[in-house]
C-alpha positions in Angstrom: 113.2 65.9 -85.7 114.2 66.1 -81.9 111.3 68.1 -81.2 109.0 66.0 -83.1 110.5 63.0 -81.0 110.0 64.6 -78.1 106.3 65.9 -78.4 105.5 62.1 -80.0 107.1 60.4 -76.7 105.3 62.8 -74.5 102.1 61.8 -75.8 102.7 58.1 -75.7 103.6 58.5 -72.5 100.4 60.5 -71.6 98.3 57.7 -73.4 100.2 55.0 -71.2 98.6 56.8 -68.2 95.4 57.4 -69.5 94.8 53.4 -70.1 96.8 52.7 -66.8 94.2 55.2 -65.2 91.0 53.1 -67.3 92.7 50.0 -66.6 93.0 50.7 -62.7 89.2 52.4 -62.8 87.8 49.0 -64.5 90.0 46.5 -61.7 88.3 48.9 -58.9 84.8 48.8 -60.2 85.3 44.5 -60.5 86.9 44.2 -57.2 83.6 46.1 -56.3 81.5 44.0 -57.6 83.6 40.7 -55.9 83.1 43.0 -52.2 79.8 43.2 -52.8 78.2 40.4 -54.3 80.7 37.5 -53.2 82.3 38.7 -50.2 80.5 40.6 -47.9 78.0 38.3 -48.2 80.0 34.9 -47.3 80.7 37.5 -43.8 77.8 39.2 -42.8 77.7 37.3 -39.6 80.9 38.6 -38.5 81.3 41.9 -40.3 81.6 43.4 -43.0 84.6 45.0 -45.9 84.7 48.8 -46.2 87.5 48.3 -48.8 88.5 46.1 -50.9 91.6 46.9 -53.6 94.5 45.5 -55.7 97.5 46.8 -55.4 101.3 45.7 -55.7 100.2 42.2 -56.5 98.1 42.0 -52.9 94.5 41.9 -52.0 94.0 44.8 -49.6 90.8 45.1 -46.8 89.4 46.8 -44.4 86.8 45.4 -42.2 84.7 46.2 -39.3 83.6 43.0 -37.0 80.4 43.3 -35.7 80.4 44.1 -31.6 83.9 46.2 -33.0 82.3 48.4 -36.0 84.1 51.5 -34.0 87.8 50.0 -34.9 88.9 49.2 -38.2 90.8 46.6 -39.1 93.2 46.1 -42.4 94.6 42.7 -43.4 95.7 41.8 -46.7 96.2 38.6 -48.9 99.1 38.4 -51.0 97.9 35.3 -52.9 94.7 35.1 -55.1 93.6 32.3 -57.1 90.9 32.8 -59.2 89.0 30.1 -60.8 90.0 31.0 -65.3 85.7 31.0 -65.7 85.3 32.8 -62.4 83.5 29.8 -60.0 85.7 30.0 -57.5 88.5 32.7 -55.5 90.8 31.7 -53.0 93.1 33.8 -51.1 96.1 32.8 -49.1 99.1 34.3 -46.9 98.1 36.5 -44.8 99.1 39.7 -43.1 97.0 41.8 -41.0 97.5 45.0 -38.4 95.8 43.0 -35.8 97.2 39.5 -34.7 94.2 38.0 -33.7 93.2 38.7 -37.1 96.0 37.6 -39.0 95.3 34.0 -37.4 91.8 33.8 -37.8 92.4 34.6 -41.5 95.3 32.2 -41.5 93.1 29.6 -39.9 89.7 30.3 -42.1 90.2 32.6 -44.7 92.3 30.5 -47.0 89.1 28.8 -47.9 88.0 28.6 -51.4 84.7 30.4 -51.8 82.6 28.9 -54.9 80.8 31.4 -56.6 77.1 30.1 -57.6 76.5 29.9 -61.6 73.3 31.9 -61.2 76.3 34.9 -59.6 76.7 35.4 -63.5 78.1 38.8 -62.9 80.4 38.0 -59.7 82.0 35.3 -62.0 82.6 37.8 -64.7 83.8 40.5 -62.2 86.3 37.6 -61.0 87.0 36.6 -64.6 88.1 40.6 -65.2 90.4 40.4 -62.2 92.1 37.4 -62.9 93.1 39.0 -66.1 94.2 42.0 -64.7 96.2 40.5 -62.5 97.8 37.4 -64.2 98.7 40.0 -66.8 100.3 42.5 -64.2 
């Protein structure tokens, strides 16, 4: 029986990983989608995000400002707030590697950004993070 035990907890342990791993594959792919369609878009005049992912319970970026595309730059929000039918994301207390940029996100970033009804697949991207991570 101990060996039986110990076979059946290594593969519930491998199956934990393998929907951790799909899990983490279908936040990434989302939080691409957000980047992409909701995002970079709302910045294009100033720059634009390289990368954008969740992890430990924080929003993490990194940008390039136009006139700067040479140096990157990383900030990251630690609060999200995401609208339960996906019209709207917020983000809020900020941290950045650069203090300029830490300000300016301070300052303007904490902004709610509405997300269009006709954005049908930017609100369910934002609808599949807010699960992800309310349930984290």
């Amino acid at each position: 029986m101990g060996l039986f035990s110990d076979i059946s907890s290594a593969v519930s342990e491998k199956a934990k990983q393998f929907k951790g791993s799909l899990v983490d594959s279908s936040l990434q792919v989302a939080i691409n989608q957000i980047k992409d369609r909701v995002l970079n878009p709302k910045i294009a005049e100033y720059g634009e995000i390289k990368q954008l992912e969740y992890k430990d319970g924080s929003i993490k970026l990194i940008l390039a400002l136009k006139g700067m595309e040479e140096t990157l730059l990383e900030a990251s929000a630690n609060k999200i707030i995401i609208a339960e039918d996906g019209s709207s994301i917020q983000f809020d207390d900020f941290d950045a590697n650069k203090a300029f940029l830490k300000a300016a996100l301070q300052n303007f970033g904490s902004r709610k950004i509405e997300i269009p009804e006709e954005q049908n697949l930017a609100r369910t991207a934002l609808q599949t993070v807010r699960k992800f991570i309310t349930e984290a």
